[in-house]
C-alpha positions, 0 to 999 in steps of 0.5 A: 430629916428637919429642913428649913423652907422659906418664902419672901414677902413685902408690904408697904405700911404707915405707921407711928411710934407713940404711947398715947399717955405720953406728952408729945415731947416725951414720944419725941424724946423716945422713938425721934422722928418715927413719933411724927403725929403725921406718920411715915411708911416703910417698904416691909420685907418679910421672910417666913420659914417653916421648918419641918420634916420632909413628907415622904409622899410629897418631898415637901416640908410645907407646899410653898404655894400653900405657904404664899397663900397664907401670907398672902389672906394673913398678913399683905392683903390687910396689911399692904397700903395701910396705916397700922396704928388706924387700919389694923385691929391688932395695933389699936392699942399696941405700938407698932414697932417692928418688933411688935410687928412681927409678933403680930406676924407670927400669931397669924401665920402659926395657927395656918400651920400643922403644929408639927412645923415650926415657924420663923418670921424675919421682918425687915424695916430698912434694909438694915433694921430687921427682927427675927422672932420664932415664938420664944 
């Protein structure tokens, strides 16, 4: 029996849309005010989902401490109160969209797992912008 467990996180981060070769009018034109060369924050909510078969011994799918703890080392304590375009290795030469955000977020979380789980990262921008990314 497959089941899907979940945990919620969050992170607060600053970060700015823009493509170094492009003009400041051009970054402008394509990703607005997220562009500002003063960056701007947002309050992340993140929802990772392992799912997985139900160990006999344990009842779990993946020991949801164990899976808060990951979340934790991986990805809010370098994440929280930073600037991603400056503080965050992965973003020095990739743009921070929530989109590429989340990519981020799963290649960190994936490898902490048992191959045999799979993994679904979900990661709210604003309460009405979000991406869901899963490895495909």
């Amino acid at each position: 029996m497959r089941v899907t467990v979940s945990r919620k996180a969050h992170f607060n981060a600053a970060h700015r849309l823009f493509r170094k070769e492009w003009t400041d009018a051009k970054n402008l034109e394509v990703f607005g005010k997220c562009s500002n060369p003063n960056y701007h924050g947002h309050n992340y909510e993140l929802i990772v989902s392992v799912t997985g078969e139900i160990d006999s011994d344990t009842g779990f799918v993946i020991d949801l401490k164990t899976l808060k703890n990951i979340i934790k080392r991986e990805i809010e304590d370098p994440f929280d109160h930073k600037n991603l375009n400056i503080e965050v290795l992965e973003f020095k030469n990739l743009n921070p969209t929530t989109e590429n955000i989340a990519v981020v977020i799963y290649n960190k979380i994936k490898p902490q797992l048992k191959s045999s789980l799979e993994l679904e990262v979900t990661l709210y921008e604003t309460a009405r912008n979000f991406v869901t990314y899963s490895g495909d």
